[in-house]
N, CA, C and O atoms as a CHARMM CRD file, in Angstrom:
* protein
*
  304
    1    1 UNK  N      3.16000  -4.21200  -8.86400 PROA 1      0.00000
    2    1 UNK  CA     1.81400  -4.38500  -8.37400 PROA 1      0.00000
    3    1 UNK  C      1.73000  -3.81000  -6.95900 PROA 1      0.00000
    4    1 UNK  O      2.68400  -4.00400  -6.20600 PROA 1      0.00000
    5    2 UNK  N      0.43800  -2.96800  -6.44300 PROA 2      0.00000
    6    2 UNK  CA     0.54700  -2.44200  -5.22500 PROA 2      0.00000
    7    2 UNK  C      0.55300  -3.70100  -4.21200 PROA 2      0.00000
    8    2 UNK  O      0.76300  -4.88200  -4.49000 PROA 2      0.00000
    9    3 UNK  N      0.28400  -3.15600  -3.04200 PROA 3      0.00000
   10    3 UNK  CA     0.59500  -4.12600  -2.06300 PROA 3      0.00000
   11    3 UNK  C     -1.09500  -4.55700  -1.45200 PROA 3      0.00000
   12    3 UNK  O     -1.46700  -5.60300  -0.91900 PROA 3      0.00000
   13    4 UNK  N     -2.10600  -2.93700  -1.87500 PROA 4      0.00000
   14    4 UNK  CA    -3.24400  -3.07300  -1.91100 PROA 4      0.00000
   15    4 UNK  C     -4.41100  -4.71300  -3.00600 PROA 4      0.00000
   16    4 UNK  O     -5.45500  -5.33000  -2.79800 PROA 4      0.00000
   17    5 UNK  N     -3.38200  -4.69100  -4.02900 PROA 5      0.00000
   18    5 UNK  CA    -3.91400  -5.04700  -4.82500 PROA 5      0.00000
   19    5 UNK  C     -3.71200  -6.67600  -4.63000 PROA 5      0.00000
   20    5 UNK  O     -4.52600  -7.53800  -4.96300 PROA 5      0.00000
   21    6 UNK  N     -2.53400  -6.86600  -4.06100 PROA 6      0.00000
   22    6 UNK  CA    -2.41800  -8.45500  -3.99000 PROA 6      0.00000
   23    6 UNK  C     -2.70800  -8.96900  -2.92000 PROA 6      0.00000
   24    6 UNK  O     -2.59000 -10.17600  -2.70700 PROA 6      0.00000
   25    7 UNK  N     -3.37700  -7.64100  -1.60200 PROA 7      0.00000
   26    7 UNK  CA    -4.61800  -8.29000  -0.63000 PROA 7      0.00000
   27    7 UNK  C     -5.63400  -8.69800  -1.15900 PROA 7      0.00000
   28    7 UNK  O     -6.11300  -9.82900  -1.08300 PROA 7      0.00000
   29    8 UNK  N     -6.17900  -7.42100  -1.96300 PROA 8      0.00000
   30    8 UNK  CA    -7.51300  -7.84100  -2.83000 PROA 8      0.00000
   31    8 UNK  C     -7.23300  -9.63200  -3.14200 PROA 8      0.00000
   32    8 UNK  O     -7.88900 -10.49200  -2.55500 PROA 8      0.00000
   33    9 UNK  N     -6.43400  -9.86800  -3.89300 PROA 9      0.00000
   34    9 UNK  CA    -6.04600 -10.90800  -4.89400 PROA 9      0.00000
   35    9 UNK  C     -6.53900 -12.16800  -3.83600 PROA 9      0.00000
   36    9 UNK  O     -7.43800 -12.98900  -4.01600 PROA 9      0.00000
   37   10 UNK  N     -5.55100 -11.99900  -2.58700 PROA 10     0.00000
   38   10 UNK  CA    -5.52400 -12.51200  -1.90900 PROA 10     0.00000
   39   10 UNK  C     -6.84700 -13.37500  -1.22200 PROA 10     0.00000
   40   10 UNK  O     -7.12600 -14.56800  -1.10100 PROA 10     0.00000
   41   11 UNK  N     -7.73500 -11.59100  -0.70700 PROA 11     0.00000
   42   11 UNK  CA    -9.34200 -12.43400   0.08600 PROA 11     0.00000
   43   11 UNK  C     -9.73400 -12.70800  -0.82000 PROA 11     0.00000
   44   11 UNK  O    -10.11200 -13.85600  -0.58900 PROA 11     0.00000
   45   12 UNK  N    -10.10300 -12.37600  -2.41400 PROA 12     0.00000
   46   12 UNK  CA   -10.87200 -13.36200  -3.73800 PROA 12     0.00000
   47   12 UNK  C    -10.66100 -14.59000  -3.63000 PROA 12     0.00000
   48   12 UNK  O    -11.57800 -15.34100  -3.96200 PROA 12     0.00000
   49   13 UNK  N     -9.10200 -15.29900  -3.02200 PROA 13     0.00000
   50   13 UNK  CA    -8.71400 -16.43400  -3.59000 PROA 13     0.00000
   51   13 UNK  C     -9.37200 -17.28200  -2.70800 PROA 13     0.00000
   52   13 UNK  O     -9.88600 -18.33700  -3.07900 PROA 13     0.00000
   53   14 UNK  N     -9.39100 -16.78000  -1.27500 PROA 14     0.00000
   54   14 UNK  CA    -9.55700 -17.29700   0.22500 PROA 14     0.00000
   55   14 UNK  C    -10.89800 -17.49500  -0.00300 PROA 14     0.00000
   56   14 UNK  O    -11.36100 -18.63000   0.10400 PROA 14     0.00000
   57   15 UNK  N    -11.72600 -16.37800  -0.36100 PROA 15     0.00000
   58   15 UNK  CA   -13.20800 -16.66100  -0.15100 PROA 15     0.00000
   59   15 UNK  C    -13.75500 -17.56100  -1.23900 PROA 15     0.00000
   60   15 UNK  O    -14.52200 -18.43700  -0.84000 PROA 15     0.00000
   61   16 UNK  N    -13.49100 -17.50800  -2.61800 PROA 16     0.00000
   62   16 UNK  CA   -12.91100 -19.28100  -3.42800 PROA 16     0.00000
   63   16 UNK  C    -13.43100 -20.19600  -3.00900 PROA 16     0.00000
   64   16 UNK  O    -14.47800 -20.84300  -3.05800 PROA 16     0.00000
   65   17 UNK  N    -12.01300 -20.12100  -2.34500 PROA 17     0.00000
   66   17 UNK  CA   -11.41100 -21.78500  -1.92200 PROA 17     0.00000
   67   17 UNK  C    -12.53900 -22.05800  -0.57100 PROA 17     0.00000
   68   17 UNK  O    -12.92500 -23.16500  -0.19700 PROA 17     0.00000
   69   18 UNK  N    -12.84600 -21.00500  -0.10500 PROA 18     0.00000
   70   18 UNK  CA   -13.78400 -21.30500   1.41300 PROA 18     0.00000
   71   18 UNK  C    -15.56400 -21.68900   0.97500 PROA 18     0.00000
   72   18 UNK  O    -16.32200 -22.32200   1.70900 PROA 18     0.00000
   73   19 UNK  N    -15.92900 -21.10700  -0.41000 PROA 19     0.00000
   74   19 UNK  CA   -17.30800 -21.49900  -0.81500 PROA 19     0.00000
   75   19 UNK  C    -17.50700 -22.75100  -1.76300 PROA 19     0.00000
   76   19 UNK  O    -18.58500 -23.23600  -2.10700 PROA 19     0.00000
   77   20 UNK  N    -15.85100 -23.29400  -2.21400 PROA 20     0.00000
   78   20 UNK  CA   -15.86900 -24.46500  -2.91700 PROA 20     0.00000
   79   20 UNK  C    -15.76800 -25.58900  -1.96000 PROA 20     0.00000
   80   20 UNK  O    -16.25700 -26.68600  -2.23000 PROA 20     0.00000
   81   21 UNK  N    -14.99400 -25.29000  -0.57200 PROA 21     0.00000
   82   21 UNK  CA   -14.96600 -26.33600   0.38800 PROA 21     0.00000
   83   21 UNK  C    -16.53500 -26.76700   0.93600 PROA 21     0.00000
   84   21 UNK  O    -17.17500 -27.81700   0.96300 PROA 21     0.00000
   85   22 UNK  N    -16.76000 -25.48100   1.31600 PROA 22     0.00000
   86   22 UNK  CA   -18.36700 -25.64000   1.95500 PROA 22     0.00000
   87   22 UNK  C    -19.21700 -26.14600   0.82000 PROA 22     0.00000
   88   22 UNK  O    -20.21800 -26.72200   1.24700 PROA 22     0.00000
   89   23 UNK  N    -19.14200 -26.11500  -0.36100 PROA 23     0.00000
   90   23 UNK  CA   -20.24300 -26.46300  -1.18000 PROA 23     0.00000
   91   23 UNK  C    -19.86000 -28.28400  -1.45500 PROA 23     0.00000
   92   23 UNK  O    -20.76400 -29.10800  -1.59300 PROA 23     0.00000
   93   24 UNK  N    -18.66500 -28.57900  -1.48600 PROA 24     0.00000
   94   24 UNK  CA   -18.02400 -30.18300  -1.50500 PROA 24     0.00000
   95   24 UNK  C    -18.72500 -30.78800  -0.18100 PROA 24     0.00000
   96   24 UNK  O    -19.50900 -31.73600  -0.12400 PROA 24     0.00000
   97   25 UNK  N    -18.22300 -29.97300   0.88000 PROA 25     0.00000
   98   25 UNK  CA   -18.91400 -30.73000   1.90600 PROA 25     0.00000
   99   25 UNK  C    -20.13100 -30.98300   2.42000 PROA 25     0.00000
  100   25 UNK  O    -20.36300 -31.87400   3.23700 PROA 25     0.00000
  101   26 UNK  N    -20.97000 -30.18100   1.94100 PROA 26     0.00000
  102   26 UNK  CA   -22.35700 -29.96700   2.40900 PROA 26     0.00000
  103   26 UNK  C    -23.07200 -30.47300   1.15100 PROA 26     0.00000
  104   26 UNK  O    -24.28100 -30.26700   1.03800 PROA 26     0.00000
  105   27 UNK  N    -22.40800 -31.10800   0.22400 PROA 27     0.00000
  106   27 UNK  CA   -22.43400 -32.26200  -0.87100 PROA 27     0.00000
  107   27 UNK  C    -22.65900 -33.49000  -0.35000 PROA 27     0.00000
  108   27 UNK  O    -23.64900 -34.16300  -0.63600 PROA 27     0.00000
  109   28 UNK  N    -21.58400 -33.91300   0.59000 PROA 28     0.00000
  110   28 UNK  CA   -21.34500 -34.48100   0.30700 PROA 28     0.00000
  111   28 UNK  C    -22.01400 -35.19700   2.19500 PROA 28     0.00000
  112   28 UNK  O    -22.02900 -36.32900   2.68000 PROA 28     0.00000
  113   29 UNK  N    -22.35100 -34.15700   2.59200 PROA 29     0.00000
  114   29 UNK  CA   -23.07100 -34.66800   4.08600 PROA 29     0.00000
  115   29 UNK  C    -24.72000 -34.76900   3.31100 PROA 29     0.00000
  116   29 UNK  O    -25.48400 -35.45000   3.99500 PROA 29     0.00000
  117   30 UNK  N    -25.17800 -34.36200   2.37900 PROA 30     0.00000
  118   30 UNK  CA   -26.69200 -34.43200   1.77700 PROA 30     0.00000
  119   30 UNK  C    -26.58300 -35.95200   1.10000 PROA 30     0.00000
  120   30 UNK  O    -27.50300 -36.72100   0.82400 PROA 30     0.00000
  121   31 UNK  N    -25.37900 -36.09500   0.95500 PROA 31     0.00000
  122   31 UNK  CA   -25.12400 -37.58600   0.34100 PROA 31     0.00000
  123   31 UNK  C    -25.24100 -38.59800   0.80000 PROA 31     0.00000
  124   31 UNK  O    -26.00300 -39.49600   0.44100 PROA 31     0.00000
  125   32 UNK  N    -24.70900 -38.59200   1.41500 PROA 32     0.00000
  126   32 UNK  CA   -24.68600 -39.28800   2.87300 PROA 32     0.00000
  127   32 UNK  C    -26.16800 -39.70500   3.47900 PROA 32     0.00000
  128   32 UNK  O    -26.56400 -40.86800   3.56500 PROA 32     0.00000
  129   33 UNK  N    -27.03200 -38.33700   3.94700 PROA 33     0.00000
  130   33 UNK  CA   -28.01400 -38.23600   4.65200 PROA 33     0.00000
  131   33 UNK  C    -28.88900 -38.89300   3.69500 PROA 33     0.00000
  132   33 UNK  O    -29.51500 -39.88700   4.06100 PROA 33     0.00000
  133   34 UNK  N    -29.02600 -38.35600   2.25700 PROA 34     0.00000
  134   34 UNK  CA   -29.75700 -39.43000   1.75800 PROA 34     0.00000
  135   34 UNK  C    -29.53700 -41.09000   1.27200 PROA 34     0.00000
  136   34 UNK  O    -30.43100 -41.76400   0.76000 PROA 34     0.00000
  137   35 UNK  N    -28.65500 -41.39600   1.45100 PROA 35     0.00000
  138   35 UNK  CA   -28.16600 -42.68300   1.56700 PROA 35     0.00000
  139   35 UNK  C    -28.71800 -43.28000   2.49800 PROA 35     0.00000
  140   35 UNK  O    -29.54900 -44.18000   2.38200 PROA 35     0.00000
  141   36 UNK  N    -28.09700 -42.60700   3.94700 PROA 36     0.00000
  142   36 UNK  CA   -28.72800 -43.60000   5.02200 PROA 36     0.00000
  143   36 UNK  C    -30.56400 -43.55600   5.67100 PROA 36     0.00000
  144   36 UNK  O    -31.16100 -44.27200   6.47500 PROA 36     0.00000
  145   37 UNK  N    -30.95300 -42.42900   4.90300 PROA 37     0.00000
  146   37 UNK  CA   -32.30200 -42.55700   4.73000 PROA 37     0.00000
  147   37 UNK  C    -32.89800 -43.34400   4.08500 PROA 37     0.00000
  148   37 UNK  O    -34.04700 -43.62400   4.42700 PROA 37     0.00000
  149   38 UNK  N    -32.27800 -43.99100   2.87900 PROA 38     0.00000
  150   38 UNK  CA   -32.48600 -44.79300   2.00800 PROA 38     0.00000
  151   38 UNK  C    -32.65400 -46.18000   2.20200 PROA 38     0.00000
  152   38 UNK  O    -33.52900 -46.89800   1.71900 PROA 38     0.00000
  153   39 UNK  N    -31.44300 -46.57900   3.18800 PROA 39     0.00000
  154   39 UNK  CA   -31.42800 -47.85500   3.66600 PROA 39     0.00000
  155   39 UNK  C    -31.89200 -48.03900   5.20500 PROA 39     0.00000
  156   39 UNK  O    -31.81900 -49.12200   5.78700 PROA 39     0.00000
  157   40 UNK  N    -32.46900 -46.62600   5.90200 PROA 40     0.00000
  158   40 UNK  CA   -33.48800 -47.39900   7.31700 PROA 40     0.00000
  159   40 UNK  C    -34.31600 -45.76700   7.10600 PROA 40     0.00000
  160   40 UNK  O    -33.94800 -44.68100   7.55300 PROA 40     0.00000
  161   41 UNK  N    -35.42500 -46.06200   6.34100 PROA 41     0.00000
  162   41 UNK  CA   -36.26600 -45.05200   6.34900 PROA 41     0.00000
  163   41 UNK  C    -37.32100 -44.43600   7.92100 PROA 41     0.00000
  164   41 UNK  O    -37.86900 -43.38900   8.26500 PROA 41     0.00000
  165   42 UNK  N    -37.14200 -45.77200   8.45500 PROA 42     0.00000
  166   42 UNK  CA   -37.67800 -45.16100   9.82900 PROA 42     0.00000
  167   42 UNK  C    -36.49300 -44.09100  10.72100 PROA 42     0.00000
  168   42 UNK  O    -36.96500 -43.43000  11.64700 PROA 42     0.00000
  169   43 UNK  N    -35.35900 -43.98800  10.49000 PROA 43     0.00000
  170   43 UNK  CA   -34.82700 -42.87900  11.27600 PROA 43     0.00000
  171   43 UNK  C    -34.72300 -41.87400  10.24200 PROA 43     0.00000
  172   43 UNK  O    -33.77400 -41.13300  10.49800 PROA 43     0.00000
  173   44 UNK  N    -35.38800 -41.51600   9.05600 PROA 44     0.00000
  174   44 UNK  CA   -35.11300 -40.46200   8.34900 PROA 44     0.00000
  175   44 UNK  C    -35.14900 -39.14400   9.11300 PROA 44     0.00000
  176   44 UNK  O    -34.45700 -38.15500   8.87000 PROA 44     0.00000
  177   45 UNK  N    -36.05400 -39.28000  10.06400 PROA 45     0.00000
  178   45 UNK  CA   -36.71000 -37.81900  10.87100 PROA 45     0.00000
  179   45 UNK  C    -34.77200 -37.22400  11.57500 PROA 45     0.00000
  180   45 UNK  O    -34.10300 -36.19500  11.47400 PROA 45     0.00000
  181   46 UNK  N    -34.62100 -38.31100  12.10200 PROA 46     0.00000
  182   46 UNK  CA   -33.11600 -38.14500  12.68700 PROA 46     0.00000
  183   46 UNK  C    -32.17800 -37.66900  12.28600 PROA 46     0.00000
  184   46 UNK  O    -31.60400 -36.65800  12.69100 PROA 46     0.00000
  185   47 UNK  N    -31.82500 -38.60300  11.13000 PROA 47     0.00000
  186   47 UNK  CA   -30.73800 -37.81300   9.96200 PROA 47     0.00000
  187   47 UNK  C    -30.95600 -36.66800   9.30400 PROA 47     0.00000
  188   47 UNK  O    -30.06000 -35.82900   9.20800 PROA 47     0.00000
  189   48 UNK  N    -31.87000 -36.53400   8.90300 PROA 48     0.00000
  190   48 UNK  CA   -32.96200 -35.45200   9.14200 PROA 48     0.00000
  191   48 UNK  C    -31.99400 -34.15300   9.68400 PROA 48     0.00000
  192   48 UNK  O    -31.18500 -33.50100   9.02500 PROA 48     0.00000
  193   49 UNK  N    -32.29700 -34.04000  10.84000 PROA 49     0.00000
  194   49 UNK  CA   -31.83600 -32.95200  11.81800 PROA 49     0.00000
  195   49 UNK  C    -30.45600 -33.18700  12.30700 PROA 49     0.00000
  196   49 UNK  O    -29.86100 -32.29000  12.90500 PROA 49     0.00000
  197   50 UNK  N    -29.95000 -34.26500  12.10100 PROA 50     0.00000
  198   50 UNK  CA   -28.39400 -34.34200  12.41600 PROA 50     0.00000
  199   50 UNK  C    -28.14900 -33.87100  11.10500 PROA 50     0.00000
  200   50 UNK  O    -27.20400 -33.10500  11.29000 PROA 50     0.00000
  201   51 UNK  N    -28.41900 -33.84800   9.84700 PROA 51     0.00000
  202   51 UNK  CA   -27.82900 -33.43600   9.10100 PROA 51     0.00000
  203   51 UNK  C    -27.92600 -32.05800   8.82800 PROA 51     0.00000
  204   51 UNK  O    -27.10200 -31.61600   8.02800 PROA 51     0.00000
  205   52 UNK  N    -28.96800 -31.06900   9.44400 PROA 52     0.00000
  206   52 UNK  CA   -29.40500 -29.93800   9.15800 PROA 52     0.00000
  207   52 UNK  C    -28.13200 -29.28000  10.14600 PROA 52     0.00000
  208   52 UNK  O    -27.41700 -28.34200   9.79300 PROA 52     0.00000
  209   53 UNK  N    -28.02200 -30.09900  11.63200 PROA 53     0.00000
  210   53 UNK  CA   -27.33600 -29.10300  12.18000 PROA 53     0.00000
  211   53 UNK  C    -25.90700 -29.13400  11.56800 PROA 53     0.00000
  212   53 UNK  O    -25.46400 -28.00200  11.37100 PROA 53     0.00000
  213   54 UNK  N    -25.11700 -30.10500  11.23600 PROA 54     0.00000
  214   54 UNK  CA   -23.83700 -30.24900  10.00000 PROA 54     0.00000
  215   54 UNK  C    -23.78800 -29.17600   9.44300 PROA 54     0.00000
  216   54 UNK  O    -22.90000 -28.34800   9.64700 PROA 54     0.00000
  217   55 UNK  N    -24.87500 -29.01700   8.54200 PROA 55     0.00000
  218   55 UNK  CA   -24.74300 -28.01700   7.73100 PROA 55     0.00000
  219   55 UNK  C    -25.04200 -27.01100   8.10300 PROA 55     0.00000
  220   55 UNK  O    -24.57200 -26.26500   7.24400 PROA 55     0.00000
  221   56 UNK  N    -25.70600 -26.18200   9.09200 PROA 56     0.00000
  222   56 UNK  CA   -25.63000 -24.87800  10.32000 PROA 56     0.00000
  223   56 UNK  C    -24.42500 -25.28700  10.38600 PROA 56     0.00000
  224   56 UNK  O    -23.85400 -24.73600   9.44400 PROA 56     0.00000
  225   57 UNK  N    -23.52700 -26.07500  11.06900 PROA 57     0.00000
  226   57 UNK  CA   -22.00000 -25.54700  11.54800 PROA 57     0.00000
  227   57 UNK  C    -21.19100 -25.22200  10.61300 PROA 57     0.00000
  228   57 UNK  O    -20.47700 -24.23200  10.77500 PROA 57     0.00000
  229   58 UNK  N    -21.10700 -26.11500   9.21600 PROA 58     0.00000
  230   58 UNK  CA   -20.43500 -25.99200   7.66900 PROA 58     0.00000
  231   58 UNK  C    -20.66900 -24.72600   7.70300 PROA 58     0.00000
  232   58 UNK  O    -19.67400 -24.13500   8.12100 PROA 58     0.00000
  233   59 UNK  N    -21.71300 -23.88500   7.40200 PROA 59     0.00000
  234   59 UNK  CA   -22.37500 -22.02400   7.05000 PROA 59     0.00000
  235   59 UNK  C    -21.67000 -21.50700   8.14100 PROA 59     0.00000
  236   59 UNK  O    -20.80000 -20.69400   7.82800 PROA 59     0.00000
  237   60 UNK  N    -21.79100 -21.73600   9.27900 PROA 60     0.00000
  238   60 UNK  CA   -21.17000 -20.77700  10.36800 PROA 60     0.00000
  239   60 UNK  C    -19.71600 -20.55800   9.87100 PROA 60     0.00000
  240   60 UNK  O    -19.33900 -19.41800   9.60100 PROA 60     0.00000
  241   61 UNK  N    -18.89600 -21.62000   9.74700 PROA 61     0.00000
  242   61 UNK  CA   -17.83300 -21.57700   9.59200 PROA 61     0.00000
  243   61 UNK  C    -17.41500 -20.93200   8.34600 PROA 61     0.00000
  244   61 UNK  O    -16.52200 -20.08700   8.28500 PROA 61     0.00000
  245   62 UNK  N    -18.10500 -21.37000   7.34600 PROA 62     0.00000
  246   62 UNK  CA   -17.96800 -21.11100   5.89700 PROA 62     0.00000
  247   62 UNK  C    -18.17000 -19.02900   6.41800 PROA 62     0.00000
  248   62 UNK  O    -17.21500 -18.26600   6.56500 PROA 62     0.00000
  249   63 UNK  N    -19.19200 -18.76900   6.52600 PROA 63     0.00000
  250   63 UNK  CA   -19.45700 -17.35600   7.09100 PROA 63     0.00000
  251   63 UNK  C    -18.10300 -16.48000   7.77000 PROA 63     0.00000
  252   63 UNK  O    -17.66600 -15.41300   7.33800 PROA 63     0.00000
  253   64 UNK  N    -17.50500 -17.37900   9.13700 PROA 64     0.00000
  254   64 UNK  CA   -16.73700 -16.50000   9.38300 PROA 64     0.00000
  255   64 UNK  C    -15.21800 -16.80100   8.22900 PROA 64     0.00000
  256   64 UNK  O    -14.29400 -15.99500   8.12200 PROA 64     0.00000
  257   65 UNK  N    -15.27700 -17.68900   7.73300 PROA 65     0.00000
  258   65 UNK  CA   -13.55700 -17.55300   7.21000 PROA 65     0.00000
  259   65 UNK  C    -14.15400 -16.26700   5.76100 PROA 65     0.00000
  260   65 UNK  O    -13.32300 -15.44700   5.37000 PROA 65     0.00000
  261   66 UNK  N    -15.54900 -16.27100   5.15300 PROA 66     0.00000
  262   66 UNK  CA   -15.65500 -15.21100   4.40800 PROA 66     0.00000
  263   66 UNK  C    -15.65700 -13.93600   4.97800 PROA 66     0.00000
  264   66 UNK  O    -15.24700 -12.97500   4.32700 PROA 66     0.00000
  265   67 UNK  N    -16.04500 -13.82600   6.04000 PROA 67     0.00000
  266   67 UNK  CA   -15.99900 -12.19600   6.76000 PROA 67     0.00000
  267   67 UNK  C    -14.32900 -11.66200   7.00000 PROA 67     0.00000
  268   67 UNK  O    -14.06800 -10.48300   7.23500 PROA 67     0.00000
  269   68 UNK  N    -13.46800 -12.54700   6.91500 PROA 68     0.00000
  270   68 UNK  CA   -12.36800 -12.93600   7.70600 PROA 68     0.00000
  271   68 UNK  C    -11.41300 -12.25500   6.28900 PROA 68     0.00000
  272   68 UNK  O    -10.50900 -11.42700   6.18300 PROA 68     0.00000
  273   69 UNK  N    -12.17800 -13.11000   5.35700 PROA 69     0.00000
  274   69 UNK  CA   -11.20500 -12.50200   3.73900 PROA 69     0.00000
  275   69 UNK  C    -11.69700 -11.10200   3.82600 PROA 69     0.00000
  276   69 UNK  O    -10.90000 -10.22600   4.16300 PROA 69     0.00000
  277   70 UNK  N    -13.30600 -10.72000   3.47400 PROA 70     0.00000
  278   70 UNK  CA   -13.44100  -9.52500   3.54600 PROA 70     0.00000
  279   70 UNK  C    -12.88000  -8.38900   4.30800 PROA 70     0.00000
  280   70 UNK  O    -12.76900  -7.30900   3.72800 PROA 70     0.00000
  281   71 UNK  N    -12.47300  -8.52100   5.67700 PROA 71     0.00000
  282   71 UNK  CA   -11.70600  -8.14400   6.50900 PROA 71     0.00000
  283   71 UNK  C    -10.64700  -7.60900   5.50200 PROA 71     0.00000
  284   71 UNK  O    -10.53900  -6.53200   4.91600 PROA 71     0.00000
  285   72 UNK  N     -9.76800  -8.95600   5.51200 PROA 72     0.00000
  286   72 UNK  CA    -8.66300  -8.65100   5.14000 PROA 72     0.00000
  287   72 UNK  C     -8.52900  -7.41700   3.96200 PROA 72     0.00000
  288   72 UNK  O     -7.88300  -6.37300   4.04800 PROA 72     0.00000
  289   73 UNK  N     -9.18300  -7.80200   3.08200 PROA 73     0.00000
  290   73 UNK  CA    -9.34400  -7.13800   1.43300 PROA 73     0.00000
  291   73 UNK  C     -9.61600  -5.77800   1.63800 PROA 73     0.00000
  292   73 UNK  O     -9.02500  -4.96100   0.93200 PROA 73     0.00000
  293   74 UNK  N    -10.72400  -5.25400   2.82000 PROA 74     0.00000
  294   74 UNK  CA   -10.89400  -3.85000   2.97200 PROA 74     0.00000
  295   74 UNK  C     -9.53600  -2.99900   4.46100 PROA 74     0.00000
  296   74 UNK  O     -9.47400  -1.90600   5.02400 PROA 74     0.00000
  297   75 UNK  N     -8.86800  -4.05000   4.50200 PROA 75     0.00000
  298   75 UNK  CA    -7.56500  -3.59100   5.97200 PROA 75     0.00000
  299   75 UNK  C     -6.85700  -2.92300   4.39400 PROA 75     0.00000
  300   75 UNK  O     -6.66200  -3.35500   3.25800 PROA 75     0.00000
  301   76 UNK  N     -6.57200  -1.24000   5.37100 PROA 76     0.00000
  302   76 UNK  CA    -5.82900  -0.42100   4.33200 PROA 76     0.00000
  303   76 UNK  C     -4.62200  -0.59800   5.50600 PROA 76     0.00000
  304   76 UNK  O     -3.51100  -0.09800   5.33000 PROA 76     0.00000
């Protein structure tokens, strides 16, 4: 097998494992957010936006570790 080919292999696996993490977690912070909206509906507005920015940092991150595989996969 080239050496090209088991980079490829490689950023597929990375970028994976990096859109299954972000999608568990940003699961599992919407879970959350609606939970505790559930039980004090007057701070919904709050959780609200604490939870929006969570998930802006989850994407940022999620974003660079995918640019990061892509990187890798196109490094000849």
């Amino acid at each position: 097998m080239e050496p090209n080919a088991l980079g490829y292999l490689a950023a597929g696996l990375g970028a994976a494992l990096t859109v299954i993490g972000a999608g568990l977690g940003i699961g599992k912070l919407a879970a959350a957010a609606m939970e505790a909206s559930g039980r004090q509906p007057e701070v919904a507005g709050q959780v609200r936006t604490s939870m929006l920015i969570a998930a802006a940092l989850i994407e940022g991150a999620t974003f660079f570790a995918l640019a990061i595989c892509i990187i890798l996969a196109t490094k000849s």
